[in-house]
C-alpha positions in Angstrom: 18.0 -14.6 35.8 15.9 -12.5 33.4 14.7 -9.0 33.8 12.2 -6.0 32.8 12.4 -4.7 29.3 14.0 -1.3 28.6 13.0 0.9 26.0 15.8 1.0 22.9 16.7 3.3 20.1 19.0 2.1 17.2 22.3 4.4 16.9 23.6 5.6 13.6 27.1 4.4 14.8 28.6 7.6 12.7 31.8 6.4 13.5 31.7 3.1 12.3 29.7 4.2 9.4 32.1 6.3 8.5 34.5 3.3 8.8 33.0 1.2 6.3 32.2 4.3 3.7 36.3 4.4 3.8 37.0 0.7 3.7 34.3 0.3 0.7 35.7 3.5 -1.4 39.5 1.6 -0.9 38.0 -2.0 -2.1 39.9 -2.9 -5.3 37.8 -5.1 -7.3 39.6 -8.3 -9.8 39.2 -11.0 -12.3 36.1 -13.3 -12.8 35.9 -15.9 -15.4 34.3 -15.3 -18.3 30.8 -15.3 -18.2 31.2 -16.0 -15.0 27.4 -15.0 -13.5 26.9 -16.2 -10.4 28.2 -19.7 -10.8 31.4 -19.0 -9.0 29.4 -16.8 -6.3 29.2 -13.3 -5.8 29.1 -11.7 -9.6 31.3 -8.9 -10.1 28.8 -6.8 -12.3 26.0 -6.5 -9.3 29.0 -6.1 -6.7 30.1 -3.4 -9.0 26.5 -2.0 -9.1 25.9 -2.6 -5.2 28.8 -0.7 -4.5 28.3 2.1 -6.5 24.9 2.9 -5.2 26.4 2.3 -1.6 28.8 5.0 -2.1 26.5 7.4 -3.8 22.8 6.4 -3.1 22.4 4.9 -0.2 21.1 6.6 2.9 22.3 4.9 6.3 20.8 7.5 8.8 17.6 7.5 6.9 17.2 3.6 7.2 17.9 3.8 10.8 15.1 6.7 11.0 12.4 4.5 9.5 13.7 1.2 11.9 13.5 3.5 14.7 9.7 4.4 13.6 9.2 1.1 15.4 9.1 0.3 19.2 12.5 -1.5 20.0 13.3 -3.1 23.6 16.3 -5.2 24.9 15.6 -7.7 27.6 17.8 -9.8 29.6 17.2 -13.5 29.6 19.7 -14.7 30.8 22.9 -13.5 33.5 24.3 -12.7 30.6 22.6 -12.1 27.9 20.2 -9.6 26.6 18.2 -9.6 23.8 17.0 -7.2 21.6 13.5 -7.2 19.8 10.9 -5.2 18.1 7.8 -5.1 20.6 4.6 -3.9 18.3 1.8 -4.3 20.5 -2.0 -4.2 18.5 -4.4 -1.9 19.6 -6.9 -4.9 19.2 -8.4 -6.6 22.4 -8.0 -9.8 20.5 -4.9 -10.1 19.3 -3.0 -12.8 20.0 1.1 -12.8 20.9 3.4 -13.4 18.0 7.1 -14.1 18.4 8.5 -14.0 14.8 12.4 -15.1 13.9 14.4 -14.4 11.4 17.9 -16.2 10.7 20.6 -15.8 8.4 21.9 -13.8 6.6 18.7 -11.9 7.5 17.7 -9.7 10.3 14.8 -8.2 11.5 14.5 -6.3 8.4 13.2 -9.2 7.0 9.8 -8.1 8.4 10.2 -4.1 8.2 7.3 -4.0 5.3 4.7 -6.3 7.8 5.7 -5.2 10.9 2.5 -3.1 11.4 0.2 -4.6 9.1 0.6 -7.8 11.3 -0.6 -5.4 14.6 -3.4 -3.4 12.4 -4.7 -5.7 9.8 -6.0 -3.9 7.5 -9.5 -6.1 7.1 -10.6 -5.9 10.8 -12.1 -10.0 10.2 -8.4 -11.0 9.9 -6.3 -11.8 13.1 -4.2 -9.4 14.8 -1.1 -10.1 16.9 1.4 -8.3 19.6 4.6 -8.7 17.5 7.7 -10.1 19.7 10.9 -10.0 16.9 13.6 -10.8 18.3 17.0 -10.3 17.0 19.2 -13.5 17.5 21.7 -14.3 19.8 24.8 -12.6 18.5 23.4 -10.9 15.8 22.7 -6.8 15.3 22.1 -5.5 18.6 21.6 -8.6 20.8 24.4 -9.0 23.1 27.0 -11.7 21.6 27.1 -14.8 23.3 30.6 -15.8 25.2 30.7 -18.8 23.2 28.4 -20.5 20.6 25.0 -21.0 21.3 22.7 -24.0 19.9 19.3 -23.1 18.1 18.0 -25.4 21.4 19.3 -22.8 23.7 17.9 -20.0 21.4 14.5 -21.6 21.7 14.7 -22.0 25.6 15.6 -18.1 25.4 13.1 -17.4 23.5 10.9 -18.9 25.9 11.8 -16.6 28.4 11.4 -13.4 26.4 7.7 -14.3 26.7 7.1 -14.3 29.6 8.7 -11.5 30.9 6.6 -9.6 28.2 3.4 -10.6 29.7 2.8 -13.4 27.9 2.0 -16.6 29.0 1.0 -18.4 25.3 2.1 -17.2 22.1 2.4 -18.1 18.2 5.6 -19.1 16.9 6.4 -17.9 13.4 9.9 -18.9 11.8 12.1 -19.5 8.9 15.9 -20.3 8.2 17.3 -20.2 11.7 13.5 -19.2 12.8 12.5 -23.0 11.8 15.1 -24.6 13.7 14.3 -22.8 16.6 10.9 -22.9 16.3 11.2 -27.1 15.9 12.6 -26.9 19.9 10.3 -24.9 20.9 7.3 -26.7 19.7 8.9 -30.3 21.2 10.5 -27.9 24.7 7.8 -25.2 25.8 4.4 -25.5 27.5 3.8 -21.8 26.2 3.5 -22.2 22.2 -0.1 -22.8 21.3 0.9 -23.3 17.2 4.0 -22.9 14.7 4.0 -21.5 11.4 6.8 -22.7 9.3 8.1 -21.4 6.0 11.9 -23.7 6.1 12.6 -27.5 6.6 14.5 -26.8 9.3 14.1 -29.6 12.6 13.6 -32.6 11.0 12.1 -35.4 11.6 14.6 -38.2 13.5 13.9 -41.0 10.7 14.2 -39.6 7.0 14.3 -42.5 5.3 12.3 -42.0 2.3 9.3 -44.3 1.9 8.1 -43.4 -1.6 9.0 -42.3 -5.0 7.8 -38.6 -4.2 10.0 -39.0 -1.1 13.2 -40.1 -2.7 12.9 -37.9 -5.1 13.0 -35.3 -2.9 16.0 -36.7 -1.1 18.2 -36.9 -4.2 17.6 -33.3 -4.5 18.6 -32.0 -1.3 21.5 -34.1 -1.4 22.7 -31.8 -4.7 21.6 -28.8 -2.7 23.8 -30.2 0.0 26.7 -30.2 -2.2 26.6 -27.4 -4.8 25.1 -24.8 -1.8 26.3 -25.2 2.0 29.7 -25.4 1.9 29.4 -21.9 3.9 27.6 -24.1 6.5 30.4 -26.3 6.8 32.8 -23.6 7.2 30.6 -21.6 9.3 29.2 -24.8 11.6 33.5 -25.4 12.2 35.8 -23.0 11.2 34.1 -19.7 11.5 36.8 -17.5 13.6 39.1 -18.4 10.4 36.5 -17.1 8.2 35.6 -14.1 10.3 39.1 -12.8 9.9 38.7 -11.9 6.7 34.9 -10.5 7.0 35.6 -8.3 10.1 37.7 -6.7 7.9 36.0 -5.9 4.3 32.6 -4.7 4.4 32.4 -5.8 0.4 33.3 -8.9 1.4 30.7 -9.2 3.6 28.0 -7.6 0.6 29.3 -10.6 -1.3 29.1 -13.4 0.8 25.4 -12.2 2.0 24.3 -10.9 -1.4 24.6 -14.3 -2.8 23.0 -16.1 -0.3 19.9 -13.7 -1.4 20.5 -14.4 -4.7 20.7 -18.1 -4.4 17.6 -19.4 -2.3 15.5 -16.0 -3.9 12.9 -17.1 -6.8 14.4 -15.2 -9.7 12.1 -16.8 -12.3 11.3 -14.3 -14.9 13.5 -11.7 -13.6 17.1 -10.6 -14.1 19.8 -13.3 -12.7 20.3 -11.1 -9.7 19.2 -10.7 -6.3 15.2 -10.0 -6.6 15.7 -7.0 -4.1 15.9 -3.1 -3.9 19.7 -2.0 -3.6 18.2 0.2 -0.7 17.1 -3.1 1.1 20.2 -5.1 0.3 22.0 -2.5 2.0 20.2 -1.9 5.3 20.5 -5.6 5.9 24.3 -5.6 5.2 24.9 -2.4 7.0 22.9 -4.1 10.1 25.8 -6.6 10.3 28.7 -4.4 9.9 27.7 -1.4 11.8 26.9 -3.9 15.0 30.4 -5.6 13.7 28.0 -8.9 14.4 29.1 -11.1 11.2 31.6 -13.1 13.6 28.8 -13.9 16.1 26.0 -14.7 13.5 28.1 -17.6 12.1 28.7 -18.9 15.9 24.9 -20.5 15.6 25.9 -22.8 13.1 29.1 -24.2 15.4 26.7 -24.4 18.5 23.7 -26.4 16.5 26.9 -29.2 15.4 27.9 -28.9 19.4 24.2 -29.5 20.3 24.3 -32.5 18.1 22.7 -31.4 14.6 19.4 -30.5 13.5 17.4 -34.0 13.8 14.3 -34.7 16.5 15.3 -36.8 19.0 14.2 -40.3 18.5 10.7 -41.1 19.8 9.9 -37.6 19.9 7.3 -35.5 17.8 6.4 -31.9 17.9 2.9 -32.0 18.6 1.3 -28.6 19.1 -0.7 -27.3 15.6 1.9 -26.6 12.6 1.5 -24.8 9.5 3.3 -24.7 6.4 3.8 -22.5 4.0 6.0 -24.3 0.9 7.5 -21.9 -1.1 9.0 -23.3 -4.0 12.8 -21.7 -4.5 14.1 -21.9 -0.8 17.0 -23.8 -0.2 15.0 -25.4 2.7 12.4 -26.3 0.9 10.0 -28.6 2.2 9.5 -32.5 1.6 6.6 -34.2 0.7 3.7 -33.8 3.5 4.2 -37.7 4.3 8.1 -36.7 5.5 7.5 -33.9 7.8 4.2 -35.6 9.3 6.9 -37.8 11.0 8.2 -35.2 13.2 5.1 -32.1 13.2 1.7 -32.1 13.8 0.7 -30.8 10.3 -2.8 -29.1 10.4 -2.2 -26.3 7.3 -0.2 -27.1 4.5 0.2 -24.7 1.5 2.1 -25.0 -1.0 2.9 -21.6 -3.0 3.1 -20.9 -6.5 6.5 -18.7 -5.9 8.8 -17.3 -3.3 11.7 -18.5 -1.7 14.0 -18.2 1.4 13.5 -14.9 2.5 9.3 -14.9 1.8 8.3 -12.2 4.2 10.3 -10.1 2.1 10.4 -11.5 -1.3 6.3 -12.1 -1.3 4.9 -10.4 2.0 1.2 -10.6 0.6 1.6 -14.5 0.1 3.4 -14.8 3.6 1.0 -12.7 5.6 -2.0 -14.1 3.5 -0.9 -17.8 4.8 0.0 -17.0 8.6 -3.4 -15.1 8.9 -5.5 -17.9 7.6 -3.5 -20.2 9.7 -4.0 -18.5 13.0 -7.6 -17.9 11.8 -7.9 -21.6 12.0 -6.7 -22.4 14.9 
Protein backbone atom coordinates (compact mmCIF):
# COMPACT_ATOMS: atom_id res chain seq x y z
CA UNK A 1 0.00 0.00 0.00
CA UNK A 2 1.23 3.50 -0.75
CA UNK A 3 4.36 4.45 -2.59
CA UNK A 4 7.26 7.16 -3.62
CA UNK A 5 6.16 10.18 -5.35
CA UNK A 6 6.86 10.71 -9.06
CA UNK A 7 7.45 13.85 -10.59
CA UNK A 8 4.32 15.12 -12.89
CA UNK A 9 3.69 17.49 -15.69
CA UNK A 10 0.09 18.67 -16.72
CA UNK A 11 -0.70 17.71 -20.48
CA UNK A 12 -2.44 20.17 -22.85
CA UNK A 13 -4.75 17.14 -23.82
CA UNK A 14 -4.79 18.86 -27.57
CA UNK A 15 -7.15 16.41 -28.53
CA UNK A 16 -9.61 16.82 -26.08
CA UNK A 17 -9.13 20.47 -26.18
CA UNK A 18 -9.85 20.50 -29.46
CA UNK A 19 -13.07 18.46 -28.55
CA UNK A 20 -14.57 20.91 -26.43
CA UNK A 21 -13.55 24.12 -28.79
CA UNK A 22 -15.96 22.05 -31.29
CA UNK A 23 -18.72 21.06 -28.89
CA UNK A 24 -18.67 24.87 -27.47
CA UNK A 25 -18.72 26.64 -31.12
CA UNK A 26 -21.92 23.95 -31.94
CA UNK A 27 -23.84 24.91 -28.44
CA UNK A 28 -27.19 26.61 -29.43
CA UNK A 29 -28.10 28.92 -26.80
CA UNK A 30 -32.44 29.47 -25.81
CA UNK A 31 -35.06 31.31 -23.98
CA UNK A 32 -34.71 32.78 -20.37
CA UNK A 33 -37.52 34.57 -18.70
CA UNK A 34 -37.57 37.89 -18.61
CA UNK A 35 -35.34 39.51 -16.55
CA UNK A 36 -34.40 36.49 -15.68
CA UNK A 37 -30.73 37.24 -13.82
CA UNK A 38 -29.62 34.58 -12.07
CA UNK A 39 -32.75 33.68 -10.23
CA UNK A 40 -33.40 30.73 -12.42
CA UNK A 41 -29.46 29.86 -12.50
CA UNK A 42 -27.00 30.19 -14.99
CA UNK A 43 -27.88 33.80 -16.74
CA UNK A 44 -27.80 33.70 -20.42
CA UNK A 45 -26.07 37.21 -20.90
CA UNK A 46 -22.65 36.09 -18.90
CA UNK A 47 -22.99 32.50 -20.57
CA UNK A 48 -23.19 34.42 -23.72
CA UNK A 49 -20.13 36.52 -22.61
CA UNK A 50 -18.18 33.37 -21.15
CA UNK A 51 -18.49 31.73 -24.24
CA UNK A 52 -17.50 34.25 -26.39
CA UNK A 53 -14.20 34.98 -24.75
CA UNK A 54 -13.77 31.03 -24.61
CA UNK A 55 -13.83 30.85 -28.22
CA UNK A 56 -11.85 33.91 -28.93
CA UNK A 57 -9.72 34.95 -25.82
CA UNK A 58 -9.03 32.30 -23.91
CA UNK A 59 -5.59 30.71 -23.91
CA UNK A 60 -5.71 26.82 -22.72
CA UNK A 61 -1.96 26.00 -23.36
CA UNK A 62 -0.82 29.14 -21.76
CA UNK A 63 -2.84 28.37 -18.47
CA UNK A 64 -1.35 24.97 -18.39
CA UNK A 65 2.22 26.76 -18.91
CA UNK A 66 1.81 28.92 -15.80
CA UNK A 67 0.26 25.53 -13.62
CA UNK A 68 3.12 23.67 -14.84
CA UNK A 69 5.48 26.65 -13.42
CA UNK A 70 4.68 24.75 -10.21
CA UNK A 71 6.24 21.42 -8.89
CA UNK A 72 3.40 18.71 -9.40
CA UNK A 73 3.72 14.94 -8.05
CA UNK A 74 1.20 11.92 -8.06
CA UNK A 75 1.52 9.56 -5.28
CA UNK A 76 -0.10 6.34 -4.62
CA UNK A 77 -1.97 5.93 -1.45
CA UNK A 78 -3.69 3.42 -1.84
CA UNK A 79 -3.65 -0.25 -4.22
CA UNK A 80 -5.43 1.69 -6.23
CA UNK A 81 -5.42 4.97 -6.08
CA UNK A 82 -3.00 7.75 -6.77
CA UNK A 83 -3.12 11.11 -6.05
CA UNK A 84 -2.03 14.04 -7.49
CA UNK A 85 -0.76 17.28 -5.66
CA UNK A 86 1.18 20.43 -5.89
CA UNK A 87 4.43 19.77 -3.74
CA UNK A 88 6.00 23.52 -3.11
CA UNK A 89 8.59 22.99 -0.66
CA UNK A 90 10.02 26.55 1.26
CA UNK A 91 13.51 27.28 1.11
CA UNK A 92 13.02 28.21 4.88
CA UNK A 93 14.52 25.86 7.61
CA UNK A 94 11.44 26.73 9.55
CA UNK A 95 8.71 26.11 7.75
CA UNK A 96 6.24 24.00 8.70
CA UNK A 97 4.19 21.29 6.41
CA UNK A 98 0.94 22.50 4.98
CA UNK A 99 -1.57 20.23 3.30
CA UNK A 100 -4.25 22.59 1.78
CA UNK A 101 -7.77 21.30 0.05
CA UNK A 102 -9.87 22.58 -2.13
CA UNK A 103 -13.43 21.12 -3.00
CA UNK A 104 -16.02 21.80 -5.32
CA UNK A 105 -16.53 23.09 -7.96
CA UNK A 106 -12.97 24.28 -7.30
CA UNK A 107 -9.57 22.79 -7.95
CA UNK A 108 -6.33 23.48 -7.09
CA UNK A 109 -6.47 26.65 -8.93
CA UNK A 110 -8.15 27.91 -6.11
CA UNK A 111 -4.70 28.57 -4.71
CA UNK A 112 -2.62 29.35 -8.00
CA UNK A 113 -2.16 33.25 -6.87
CA UNK A 114 -0.71 32.00 -3.10
CA UNK A 115 0.84 29.01 -4.03
CA UNK A 116 4.36 30.58 -3.63
CA UNK A 117 3.73 33.37 -1.39
CA UNK A 118 2.68 30.63 1.19
CA UNK A 119 6.56 28.91 0.64
CA UNK A 120 8.32 32.56 0.43
CA UNK A 121 6.47 34.95 2.52
CA UNK A 122 7.24 37.87 1.57
CA UNK A 123 7.90 39.49 5.34
CA UNK A 124 10.55 36.93 6.50
CA UNK A 125 8.71 37.38 10.42
CA UNK A 126 5.61 35.59 8.93
CA UNK A 127 5.49 31.68 8.78
CA UNK A 128 6.38 29.74 5.97
CA UNK A 129 5.12 26.30 4.94
CA UNK A 130 5.95 23.13 2.50
CA UNK A 131 2.64 23.28 0.50
CA UNK A 132 1.05 19.57 0.07
CA UNK A 133 -2.23 20.47 -2.44
CA UNK A 134 -3.77 17.77 -3.25
CA UNK A 135 -6.17 17.35 -5.91
CA UNK A 136 -9.30 15.19 -4.71
CA UNK A 137 -10.15 11.82 -5.25
CA UNK A 138 -11.75 11.79 -8.66
CA UNK A 139 -11.12 15.11 -9.57
CA UNK A 140 -8.53 16.72 -12.40
CA UNK A 141 -5.72 14.42 -12.43
CA UNK A 142 -6.18 12.15 -9.42
CA UNK A 143 -7.05 8.78 -10.41
CA UNK A 144 -10.97 8.30 -10.18
CA UNK A 145 -12.11 6.16 -7.50
CA UNK A 146 -13.94 2.59 -8.61
CA UNK A 147 -16.78 3.71 -6.65
CA UNK A 148 -17.69 6.66 -4.36
CA UNK A 149 -15.50 7.65 -1.74
CA UNK A 150 -16.62 9.39 1.68
CA UNK A 151 -14.77 12.74 2.75
CA UNK A 152 -13.77 10.12 5.83
CA UNK A 153 -11.86 8.06 3.50
CA UNK A 154 -10.43 11.22 1.72
CA UNK A 155 -9.17 12.29 5.16
CA UNK A 156 -7.60 8.85 5.95
CA UNK A 157 -5.86 9.35 2.42
CA UNK A 158 -4.85 12.29 3.07
CA UNK A 159 -3.22 11.04 5.98
CA UNK A 160 -1.10 8.92 4.06
CA UNK A 161 0.07 11.46 1.51
CA UNK A 162 2.02 12.84 4.47
CA UNK A 163 3.87 10.65 5.35
CA UNK A 164 5.11 9.37 2.49
CA UNK A 165 6.27 13.00 1.80
CA UNK A 166 8.42 13.10 4.83
CA UNK A 167 6.22 14.42 7.02
CA UNK A 168 5.30 13.16 10.21
CA UNK A 169 3.02 16.52 11.55
CA UNK A 170 1.50 18.93 9.39
CA UNK A 171 -1.18 21.94 9.24
CA UNK A 172 -4.44 21.20 7.80
CA UNK A 173 -6.02 24.06 5.79
CA UNK A 174 -9.58 23.46 4.18
CA UNK A 175 -12.74 24.83 2.75
CA UNK A 176 -15.89 23.36 0.97
CA UNK A 177 -14.99 19.77 0.64
CA UNK A 178 -11.48 20.83 2.38
CA UNK A 179 -13.64 21.43 5.80
CA UNK A 180 -15.33 18.20 5.76
CA UNK A 181 -12.30 16.49 5.29
CA UNK A 182 -10.36 18.46 7.43
CA UNK A 183 -13.28 17.82 10.41
CA UNK A 184 -12.02 13.76 10.08
CA UNK A 185 -8.89 14.39 10.09
CA UNK A 186 -8.69 16.51 13.16
CA UNK A 187 -11.15 13.79 15.15
CA UNK A 188 -8.96 10.48 12.94
CA UNK A 189 -5.12 11.38 12.70
CA UNK A 190 -2.31 11.59 15.28
CA UNK A 191 -0.34 13.70 12.64
CA UNK A 192 -2.36 17.11 12.36
CA UNK A 193 -0.95 19.60 14.92
CA UNK A 194 -3.90 22.47 14.02
CA UNK A 195 -6.86 23.19 11.38
CA UNK A 196 -7.63 26.22 9.77
CA UNK A 197 -11.17 26.36 8.54
CA UNK A 198 -12.85 28.87 6.18
CA UNK A 199 -16.56 26.49 5.68
CA UNK A 200 -19.01 24.96 8.26
CA UNK A 201 -18.49 21.83 7.04
CA UNK A 202 -18.20 18.68 10.03
CA UNK A 203 -20.56 19.68 12.32
CA UNK A 204 -20.99 19.32 15.52
CA UNK A 205 -23.30 16.00 16.49
CA UNK A 206 -25.91 18.12 18.67
CA UNK A 207 -27.15 21.40 16.69
CA UNK A 208 -29.77 22.22 18.57
CA UNK A 209 -29.74 25.85 18.96
CA UNK A 210 -29.44 27.19 22.53
CA UNK A 211 -29.95 30.93 21.92
CA UNK A 212 -31.50 33.62 19.99
CA UNK A 213 -28.08 34.25 18.00
CA UNK A 214 -28.16 30.43 17.39
CA UNK A 215 -31.66 30.06 16.03
CA UNK A 216 -31.24 32.68 14.13
CA UNK A 217 -28.73 31.29 12.38
CA UNK A 218 -30.52 27.98 11.94
CA UNK A 219 -33.60 29.52 10.29
CA UNK A 220 -31.15 30.75 7.85
CA UNK A 221 -29.37 27.85 6.75
CA UNK A 222 -32.56 26.11 6.57
CA UNK A 223 -33.56 28.75 3.51
CA UNK A 224 -30.02 28.18 2.22
CA UNK A 225 -30.88 24.53 2.41
CA UNK A 226 -33.82 25.03 0.20
CA UNK A 227 -33.44 27.82 -2.30
CA UNK A 228 -29.40 26.48 -2.89
CA UNK A 229 -28.46 22.65 -2.69
CA UNK A 230 -30.69 21.01 -4.60
CA UNK A 231 -27.48 20.15 -6.81
CA UNK A 232 -26.38 18.37 -3.47
CA UNK A 233 -29.27 16.27 -3.45
CA UNK A 234 -28.97 15.34 -7.01
CA UNK A 235 -25.32 14.97 -6.79
CA UNK A 236 -25.21 13.12 -3.11
CA UNK A 237 -27.99 10.36 -5.17
CA UNK A 238 -28.46 10.57 -8.64
CA UNK A 239 -25.27 11.80 -10.05
CA UNK A 240 -24.62 9.12 -13.04
CA UNK A 241 -28.19 10.53 -14.27
CA UNK A 242 -26.90 13.96 -14.07
CA UNK A 243 -23.49 13.21 -15.51
CA UNK A 244 -25.07 12.06 -18.68
CA UNK A 245 -25.85 15.20 -19.71
CA UNK A 246 -22.42 17.07 -18.43
CA UNK A 247 -20.01 14.53 -19.99
CA UNK A 248 -21.48 15.72 -22.97
CA UNK A 249 -21.72 19.71 -23.11
CA UNK A 250 -18.89 21.57 -21.92
CA UNK A 251 -21.30 24.81 -21.66
CA UNK A 252 -23.36 22.92 -19.65
CA UNK A 253 -20.77 22.23 -17.44
CA UNK A 254 -19.60 26.39 -17.56
CA UNK A 255 -23.11 26.83 -16.34
CA UNK A 256 -23.64 24.57 -13.72
CA UNK A 257 -20.07 25.57 -12.12
CA UNK A 258 -20.30 29.29 -13.05
CA UNK A 259 -23.19 29.70 -10.85
CA UNK A 260 -22.06 27.95 -8.06
CA UNK A 261 -19.25 30.86 -8.21
CA UNK A 262 -21.73 33.27 -8.59
CA UNK A 263 -23.87 32.17 -5.81
CA UNK A 264 -21.70 31.62 -2.57
CA UNK A 265 -19.12 34.72 -4.16
CA UNK A 266 -19.57 38.21 -2.26
CA UNK A 267 -20.85 40.33 -5.16
CA UNK A 268 -21.68 43.37 -2.86
CA UNK A 269 -20.93 46.45 -4.82
CA UNK A 270 -20.07 44.81 -7.92
CA UNK A 271 -21.94 43.69 -11.07
CA UNK A 272 -24.57 40.64 -10.43
CA UNK A 273 -22.09 38.26 -11.90
CA UNK A 274 -19.43 35.98 -10.90
CA UNK A 275 -16.68 38.38 -9.13
CA UNK A 276 -13.87 36.55 -11.24
CA UNK A 277 -11.58 37.05 -14.34
CA UNK A 278 -13.14 35.17 -17.49
CA UNK A 279 -9.43 33.84 -17.84
CA UNK A 280 -9.84 32.26 -14.27
CA UNK A 281 -13.36 30.98 -14.77
CA UNK A 282 -12.06 29.16 -17.58
CA UNK A 283 -8.94 27.44 -16.39
CA UNK A 284 -11.09 25.99 -13.58
CA UNK A 285 -13.80 24.79 -16.05
CA UNK A 286 -11.35 23.52 -18.56
CA UNK A 287 -9.59 21.52 -15.56
CA UNK A 288 -12.78 19.48 -15.33
CA UNK A 289 -13.45 18.82 -18.87
CA UNK A 290 -10.10 18.31 -20.26
CA UNK A 291 -9.49 15.49 -17.25
CA UNK A 292 -13.42 14.48 -18.29
CA UNK A 293 -13.55 14.40 -14.17
CA UNK A 294 -17.14 16.23 -13.72
CA UNK A 295 -18.72 12.50 -13.24
CA UNK A 296 -16.19 11.63 -10.50
CA UNK A 297 -16.23 15.10 -8.63
CA UNK A 298 -20.00 14.69 -7.88
CA UNK A 299 -19.28 10.88 -6.61
CA UNK A 300 -17.93 12.65 -3.11
CA UNK A 301 -21.24 13.90 -2.35
CA UNK A 302 -22.91 10.07 -2.84
CA UNK A 303 -20.05 8.53 -0.66
CA UNK A 304 -20.30 11.28 2.34
CA UNK A 305 -24.56 10.09 2.32
CA UNK A 306 -22.98 6.29 2.18
CA UNK A 307 -20.62 7.25 5.07
CA UNK A 308 -23.60 8.47 6.97
CA UNK A 309 -23.71 12.44 6.48
CA UNK A 310 -21.63 15.13 7.61
CA UNK A 311 -22.32 15.16 11.59
CA UNK A 312 -19.49 14.26 14.47
CA UNK A 313 -20.12 11.28 15.92
CA UNK A 314 -21.83 11.51 19.17
CA UNK A 315 -19.52 11.90 22.22
CA UNK A 316 -16.81 12.98 19.99
CA UNK A 317 -14.96 16.38 19.66
CA UNK A 318 -12.20 17.50 17.44
CA UNK A 319 -9.69 18.55 19.74
CA UNK A 320 -6.40 19.63 18.16
CA UNK A 321 -6.17 23.80 17.82
CA UNK A 322 -8.84 25.26 15.15
CA UNK A 323 -8.99 28.44 13.48
CA UNK A 324 -11.64 30.16 11.80
CA UNK A 325 -11.77 32.41 9.39
CA UNK A 326 -15.85 33.61 8.90
CA UNK A 327 -16.31 35.02 5.76
CA UNK A 328 -19.55 36.52 5.41
CA UNK A 329 -21.20 35.42 1.81
CA UNK A 330 -20.33 31.58 1.76
CA UNK A 331 -22.93 29.32 1.54
CA UNK A 332 -21.25 27.48 4.52
CA UNK A 333 -20.98 30.10 6.55
CA UNK A 334 -20.25 29.68 9.96
CA UNK A 335 -22.59 29.67 13.22
CA UNK A 336 -22.23 31.53 16.17
CA UNK A 337 -18.83 30.65 17.99
CA UNK A 338 -21.10 28.95 20.89
CA UNK A 339 -22.35 26.19 17.95
CA UNK A 340 -19.08 25.18 16.54
CA UNK A 341 -17.31 25.17 20.17
CA UNK A 342 -19.48 21.97 20.50
CA UNK A 343 -17.61 19.99 18.03
CA UNK A 344 -13.87 22.09 17.51
CA UNK A 345 -11.41 23.22 19.74
CA UNK A 346 -11.74 26.91 18.73
CA UNK A 347 -8.44 28.87 19.57
CA UNK A 348 -8.71 31.80 16.52
CA UNK A 349 -11.89 33.05 15.46
CA UNK A 350 -12.17 35.81 12.84
CA UNK A 351 -14.79 37.02 11.47
CA UNK A 352 -14.19 38.94 8.04
CA UNK A 353 -15.67 42.01 6.70
CA UNK A 354 -16.18 40.27 3.05
CA UNK A 355 -15.43 37.22 1.07
CA UNK A 356 -17.15 34.21 0.42
CA UNK A 357 -16.89 30.49 -0.64
CA UNK A 358 -14.05 30.50 -2.66
CA UNK A 359 -11.76 33.07 -0.26
CA UNK A 360 -8.28 32.10 -1.35
CA UNK A 361 -9.31 33.34 -4.54
CA UNK A 362 -11.96 35.90 -4.16
CA UNK A 363 -9.77 37.70 -1.12
CA UNK A 364 -6.20 35.96 -1.02
CA UNK A 365 -4.72 38.91 1.21
CA UNK A 366 -7.58 38.36 3.86
CA UNK A 367 -7.18 34.50 3.60
CA UNK A 368 -3.31 34.34 3.77
CA UNK A 369 -3.38 37.32 6.34
CA UNK A 370 -5.68 34.92 8.74
CA UNK A 371 -3.88 31.44 8.23
CA UNK A 372 -0.48 33.24 8.85
CA UNK A 373 -1.45 34.75 12.07
CA UNK A 374 -3.02 31.57 12.99
CA UNK A 375 -0.03 29.34 12.60
CA UNK A 376 1.94 32.19 14.09
CA UNK A 377 -0.02 31.51 17.15
CA UNK A 378 0.25 28.29 17.57
Amino acid sequence: MGGAAQPFTIPEQAEEAAWIRRRVEDFRFFEEPDEAGWRYGANRAYLERLRDHWLTGYDWPAAVADLNRLPHIRVPVDDDLTLHAVHLRSSRTDARPLLISHGWPGSIYEFNAIFERLAEPEDPAQPAFHVVAPSLPGYAWSDKPAAPLGPRKVAALFDRLMPALGYERYVYQGGDWGSVIGGWVGLDSARVEALHLNGYGLRAHDMTPRSDAETKWMAWAQDVRTQETAYLQLQGTKPQSLAYAMMDSPMGVAAWLSEKFHGWSDRRGAADEPPYPLDDMLTNIMIYLTTRSFHTSTWLYRGMFEEGGFSIPEGRRVEVPTGIAAFPEDLLAFPPRTMVERGYNVVHWTDMAEGGHFASLERPELFLSDLRDFVAGL
